[in-house]
N, C-alpha and C positions, 0 to 999 in steps of 0.2 A: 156874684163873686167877682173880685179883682182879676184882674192880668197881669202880666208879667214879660216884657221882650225879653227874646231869645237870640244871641249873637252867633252866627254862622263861623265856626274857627278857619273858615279855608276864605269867608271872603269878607270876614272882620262885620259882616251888616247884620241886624235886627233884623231875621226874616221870620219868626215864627212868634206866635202869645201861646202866652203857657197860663191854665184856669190857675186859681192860687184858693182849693181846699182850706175854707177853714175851721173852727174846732166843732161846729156845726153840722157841717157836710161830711165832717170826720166822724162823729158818731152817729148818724145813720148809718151810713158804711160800715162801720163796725156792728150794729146792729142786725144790719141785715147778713153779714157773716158769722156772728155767731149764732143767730137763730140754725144753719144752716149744716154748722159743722158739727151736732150731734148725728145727726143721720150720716156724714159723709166720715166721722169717726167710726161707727157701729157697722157702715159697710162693711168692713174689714179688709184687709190688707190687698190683699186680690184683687177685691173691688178696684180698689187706689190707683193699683198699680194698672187696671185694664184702663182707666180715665186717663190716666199719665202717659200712656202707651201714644193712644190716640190724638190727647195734646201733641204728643212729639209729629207727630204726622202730618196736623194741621199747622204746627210751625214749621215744617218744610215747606209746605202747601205754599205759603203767605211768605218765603222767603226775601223773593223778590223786593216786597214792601217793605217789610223789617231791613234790609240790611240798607235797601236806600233812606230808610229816618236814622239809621244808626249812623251812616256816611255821612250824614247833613250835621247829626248831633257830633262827631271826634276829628271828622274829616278825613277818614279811612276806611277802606275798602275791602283792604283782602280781610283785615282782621275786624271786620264787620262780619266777614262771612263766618271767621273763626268762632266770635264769638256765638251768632245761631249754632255752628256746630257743638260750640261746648256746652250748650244749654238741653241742647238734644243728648249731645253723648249723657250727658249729668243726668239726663232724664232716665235712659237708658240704665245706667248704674246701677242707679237707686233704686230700680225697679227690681233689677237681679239683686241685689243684696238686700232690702226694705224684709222681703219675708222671712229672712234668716234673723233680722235683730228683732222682729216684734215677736216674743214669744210670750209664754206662759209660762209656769211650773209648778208643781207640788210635789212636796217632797214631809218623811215621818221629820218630825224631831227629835233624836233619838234620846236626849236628856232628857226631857219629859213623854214620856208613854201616853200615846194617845193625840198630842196633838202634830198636825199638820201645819205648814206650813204653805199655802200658797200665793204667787211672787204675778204680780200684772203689771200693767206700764198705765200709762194715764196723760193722753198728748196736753199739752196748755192749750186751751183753747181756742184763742189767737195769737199769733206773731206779726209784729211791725217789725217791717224789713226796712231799713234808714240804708241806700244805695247809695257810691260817690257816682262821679265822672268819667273815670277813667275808661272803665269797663260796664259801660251802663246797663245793659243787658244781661250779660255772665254773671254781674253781683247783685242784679236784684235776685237772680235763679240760681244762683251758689246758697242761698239760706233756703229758701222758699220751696224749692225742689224736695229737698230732705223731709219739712217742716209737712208739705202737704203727705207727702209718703205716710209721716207716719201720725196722721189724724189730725194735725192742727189745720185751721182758716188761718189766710193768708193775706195781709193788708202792708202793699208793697208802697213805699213812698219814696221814687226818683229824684236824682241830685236836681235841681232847678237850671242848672249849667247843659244837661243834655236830656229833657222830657221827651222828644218828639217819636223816641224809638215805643213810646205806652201806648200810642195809637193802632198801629198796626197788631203791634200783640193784644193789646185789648180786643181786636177784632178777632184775632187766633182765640182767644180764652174765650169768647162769646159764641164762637161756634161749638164749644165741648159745654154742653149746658151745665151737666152736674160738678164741673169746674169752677165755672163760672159763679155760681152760688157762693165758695169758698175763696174765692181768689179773687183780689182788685190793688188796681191803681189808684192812688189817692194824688194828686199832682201839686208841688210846691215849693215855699223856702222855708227856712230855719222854722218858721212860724207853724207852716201845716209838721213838719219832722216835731217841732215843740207841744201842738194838739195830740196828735198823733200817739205820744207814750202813755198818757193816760188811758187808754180806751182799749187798752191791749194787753195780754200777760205774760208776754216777754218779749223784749225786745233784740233783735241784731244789728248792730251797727257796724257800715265799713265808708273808714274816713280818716279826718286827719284826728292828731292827739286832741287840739283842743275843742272841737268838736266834740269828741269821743267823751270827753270829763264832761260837760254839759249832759249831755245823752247818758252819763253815768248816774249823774246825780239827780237827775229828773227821773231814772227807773228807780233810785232808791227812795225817791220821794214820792213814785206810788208804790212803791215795794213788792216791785219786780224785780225777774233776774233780767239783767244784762250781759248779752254778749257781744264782745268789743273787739274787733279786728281794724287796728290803728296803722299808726305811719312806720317807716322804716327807715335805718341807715344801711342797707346792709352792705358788709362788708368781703372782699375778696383779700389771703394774702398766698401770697407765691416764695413757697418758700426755697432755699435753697440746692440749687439741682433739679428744679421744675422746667416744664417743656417749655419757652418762650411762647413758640407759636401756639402750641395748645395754650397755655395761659390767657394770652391775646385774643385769640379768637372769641374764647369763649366768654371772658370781659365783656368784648364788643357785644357780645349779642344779648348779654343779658344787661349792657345798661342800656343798650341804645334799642331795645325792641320797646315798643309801640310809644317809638320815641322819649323811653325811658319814665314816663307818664303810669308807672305800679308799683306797689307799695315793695314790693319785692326785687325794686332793680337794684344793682350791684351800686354804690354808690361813693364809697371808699377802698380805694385798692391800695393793698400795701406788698411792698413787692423787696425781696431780700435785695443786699445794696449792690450784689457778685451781678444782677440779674437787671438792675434797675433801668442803665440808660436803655439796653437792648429794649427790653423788654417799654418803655417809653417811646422809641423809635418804631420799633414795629405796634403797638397800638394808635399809635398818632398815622401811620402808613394805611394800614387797615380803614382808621376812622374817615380818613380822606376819601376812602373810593364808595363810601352808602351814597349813595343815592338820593336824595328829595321826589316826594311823588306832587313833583310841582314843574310844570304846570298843570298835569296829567293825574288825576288821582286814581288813576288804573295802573299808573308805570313808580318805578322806584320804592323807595323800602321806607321811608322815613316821612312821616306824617307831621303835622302843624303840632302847634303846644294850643292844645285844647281851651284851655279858661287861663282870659286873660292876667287876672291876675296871676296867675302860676307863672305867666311872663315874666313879670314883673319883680317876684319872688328870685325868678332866677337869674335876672341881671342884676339883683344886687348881691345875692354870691359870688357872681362872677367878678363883677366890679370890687368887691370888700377882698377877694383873695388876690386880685392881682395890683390893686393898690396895699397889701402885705406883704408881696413880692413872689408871689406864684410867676409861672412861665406858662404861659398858654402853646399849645403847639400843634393843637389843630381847631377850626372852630371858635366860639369865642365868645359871638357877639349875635345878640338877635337881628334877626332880617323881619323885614316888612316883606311880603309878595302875596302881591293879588287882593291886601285888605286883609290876610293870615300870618301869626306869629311864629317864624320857623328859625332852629338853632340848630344847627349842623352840627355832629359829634363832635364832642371838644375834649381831648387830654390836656391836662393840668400836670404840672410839675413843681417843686417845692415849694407844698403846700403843706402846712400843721394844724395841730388842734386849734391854733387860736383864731383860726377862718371860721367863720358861720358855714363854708363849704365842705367842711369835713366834720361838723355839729350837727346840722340843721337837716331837715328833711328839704332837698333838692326841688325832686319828680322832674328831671328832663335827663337830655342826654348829655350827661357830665362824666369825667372820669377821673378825679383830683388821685395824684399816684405819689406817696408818699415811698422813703426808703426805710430799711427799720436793718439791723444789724445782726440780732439773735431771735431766735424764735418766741423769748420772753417777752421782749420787748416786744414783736408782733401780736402776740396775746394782748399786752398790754392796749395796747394801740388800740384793738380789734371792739377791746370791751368797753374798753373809754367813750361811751358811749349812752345817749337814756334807751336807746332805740333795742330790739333783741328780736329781730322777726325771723331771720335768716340769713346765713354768709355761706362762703364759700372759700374752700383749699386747695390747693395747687402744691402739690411736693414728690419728692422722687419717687417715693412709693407710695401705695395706699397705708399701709401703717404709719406711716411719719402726718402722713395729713389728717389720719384718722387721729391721731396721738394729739395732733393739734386742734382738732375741730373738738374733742371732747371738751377741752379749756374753754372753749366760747360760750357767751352767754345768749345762744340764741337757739331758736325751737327747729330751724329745717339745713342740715349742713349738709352743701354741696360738697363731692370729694372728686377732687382733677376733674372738674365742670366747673359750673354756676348757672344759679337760676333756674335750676332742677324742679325746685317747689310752685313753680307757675307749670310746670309740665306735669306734674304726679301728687293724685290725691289721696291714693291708698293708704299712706299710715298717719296716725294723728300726730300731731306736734304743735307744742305750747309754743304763743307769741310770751317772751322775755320782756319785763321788764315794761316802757310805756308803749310797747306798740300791741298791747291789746288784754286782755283780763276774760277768761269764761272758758269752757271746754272747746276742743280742736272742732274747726269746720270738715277736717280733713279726717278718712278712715269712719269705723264705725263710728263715732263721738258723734261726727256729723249729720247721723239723726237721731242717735238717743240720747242727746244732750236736748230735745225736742219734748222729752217723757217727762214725767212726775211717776214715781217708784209709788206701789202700794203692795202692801201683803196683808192676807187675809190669814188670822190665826183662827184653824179649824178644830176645835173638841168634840171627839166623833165618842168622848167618854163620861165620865161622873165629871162634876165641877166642882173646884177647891172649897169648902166650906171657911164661914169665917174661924170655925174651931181651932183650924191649922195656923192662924198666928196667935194665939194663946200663949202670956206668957207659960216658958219652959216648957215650950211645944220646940223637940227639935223640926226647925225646917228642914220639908223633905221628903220628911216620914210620914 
């Protein structure tokens, strides 16, 4: 098998090779998974959840490791640790709720006398889980978690940008044997993610859009389902009579948390005109005091920009808006430090739709702050957009922003917050428009969108003879 260098985002060098799976090593692997996942289906649920329990254990155990490949792989620390915890909590979850959504039923039919009706579930039998960068860890186990709960084998394939965190969990997974059977790493680029769909019976994918249309149309070309959790614009507006600093704050921290690098960061704010400069002065105020965790990846808030191209991407946002005539007013300009690409929170000011910065999907810490005059026109603003994954409202009461947020054309609406939906997974809600296609990962959806439906029609009586369609036989009788 080839290699592949891997670039350290904290100190810009090629430190690690990454094996590069190809369509070969891909179906053994899949082979050796699905031989496996009829027995670890038929356990039943219990079973699942006692192996699941256990994995969480032994990913404590192995913390240490894991979070120092995940710190090598994004170049951060605490939310290295976050993420082990949300793979644990998610483990956790699913466990207590898995037994309540896999059930049974039967029930009479009362239209017909005699027959029964009974209702089963049926897992697909493997799932390729296609992970980005961002969150390498939490989104390989944001699909996968669910998928094993409830019967399916598990064939996870990591962004090529940050493999090194599959080592140490592969080691976690090889210690829980009857896991192990069901669940792997396959490690690559587009080429092993492009093996990969065929040898599988549904696919997850989390990434960018165009990505996501490739990954769409190679599952329809083996006629699979696909589920697609794509990019984002999402947007914040603050409407008239909203709290500044409440508004402010919480902008800040939902574009600029994990250095604004999720598909979920706030990334257009539109701010009533009564409210604008304040509300611009104190966000650029705020932005000035985060902190950089440089030279120290222990101390400060604000991490490197992961893959470099996404550098890249966002200096020519920045560059296209303010060669348009944007006002930069904090931040700006990428820094070089230590061999790592770091951008300081940066508020933007008269900025329009005709920027690629208020179009495009970003992923860093941007906060382009647009004025808008009525609340229509903020709507407008808001929807003008291909992206619908989730925004955010700010307004004097909660009915006015609620009043608002129902106008939006997106699946998760924060109300006087933002960035609620990276915090709470309890209820489903649909990705809008191109940031994604297939049922919620979030709430129950999030494993029984995992099932294939079957019902068993039961005649516990006589059976219809063909006499009964004779012509000027009433049907029926």
């Amino acid at each position: 098998m080839r290699t592949l260098p891997v670039r350290n985002p904290r100190t810009g060098h090629n430190d690690y090779e990454m094996t590069v799976h190809d369509g070969d090593a891909i179906a053994v692997v899949a082979e050796r998974l699905r031989d496996a996942q009829a027995d670890w289906r038929d356990a039943g649920v219990m079973a699942r959840v006692a192996v699941l329990q256990r994995f969480a254990k032994v990913l404590e155990a192995h913390r240490t490791d894991i979070v120092a490949a995940l710190s090598a792989d994004t170049g951060r620390v605490a939310l290295a640790h976050t993420e082990v915890d949300g793979v644990i909590g998610g483990i956790h979850r699913w466990c207590g709720l898995a037994p309540g959504l896999i059930t049974e039923d039967r029930a009479a039919l009362e239209r017909i006398p005699g027959i029964d009706i009974a209702r089963a579930v049926d897992p697909y039998p493997l799932l390729g889980a296609i992970s980005p960068w961002n969150f390498p860890l939490l989104l390989s186990f944001i699909d996968a978690t669910p998928a094993l709960l409830a019967g399916c084998a598990v064939m996870i394939k990591p962004s090529e940008v940050t493999p090194r965190f599959t080592a140490p969990v592969a080691a976690a997974i090889a210690a829980v044997p009857e896991l192990e059977r069901v669940l792997a790493f396959v490690t690559g680029d587009g080429s092993t993610g492009a093996a990969l769909i065929p040898e599988v019976d549904v696919v997850a994918f989390t990434g960018s859009v165009a990505t996501g249309r490739k990954v769409g149309v190679a599952a329809a070309d083996a006629f699979i389902p696909a589920f697609l959790e794509l990019g984002g614009k999402d947007a914040a507006i603050v409407l008239e009579g909203s709290d500044v600093e409440r508004a402010a704050t919480a902008v800040l921290r939902a574009s600029v948390g994990a250095t604004g690098q999720a598909c979920q960061s706030i990334e257009r704010v539109y701010v009533h005109a009564s409210l604008h400069d304040a509300f611009v002065a104190r966000l650029a105020e705020t932005a000035d005091a985060v902190p950089l965790s440089y030279p120290d990846a222990g101390q400060g808030v604000l991490g490197p920009i992961i893959f470099e191209h996404q550098a890249s991407l966002i200096r020519g946002h920045l560059d296209d808006a303010v060669a348009k005539g944007a006002t930069v007013h904090s931040g700006g300009s990428i820094e070089t430090l230590g061999g790592g690409m770091w951008l300081r929170p940066t508020v933007l000011s008269g900025v329009n739709h005709d920027m690629a910065i208020m179009r495009d999907e970003t992923f860093g810490p941007v906060m382009p702050v647009m004025a808008f005059e009525t609340e229509a026109e903020a709507i407008v603003l808001a929807n003008d957009s291909l992206f619908g994954l989730s925004a955010a409202v700010f307004g004097p009461d909660e009915a006015t922003a609620l009043r608002v947020g129902a106008a939006l054309e997106a699946g998760g609406i924060s109300i006087n917050d933002a960035g609620l939906t990276t915090m709470i997974s309890d209820a489903e809600k649909s990705a809008y428009r191109c940031s994604g296609i297939g049922p919620s990962r979030m709430g129950a959806d999030g494993l029984t969108r995992f099932f294939r439906r079957r019902a068993y029609y039961i005649n516990a009586g006589p059976v219809l003879p063909i006499a009964a369609y004779a012509e000027g036989q009433k049907q029926g009788d």
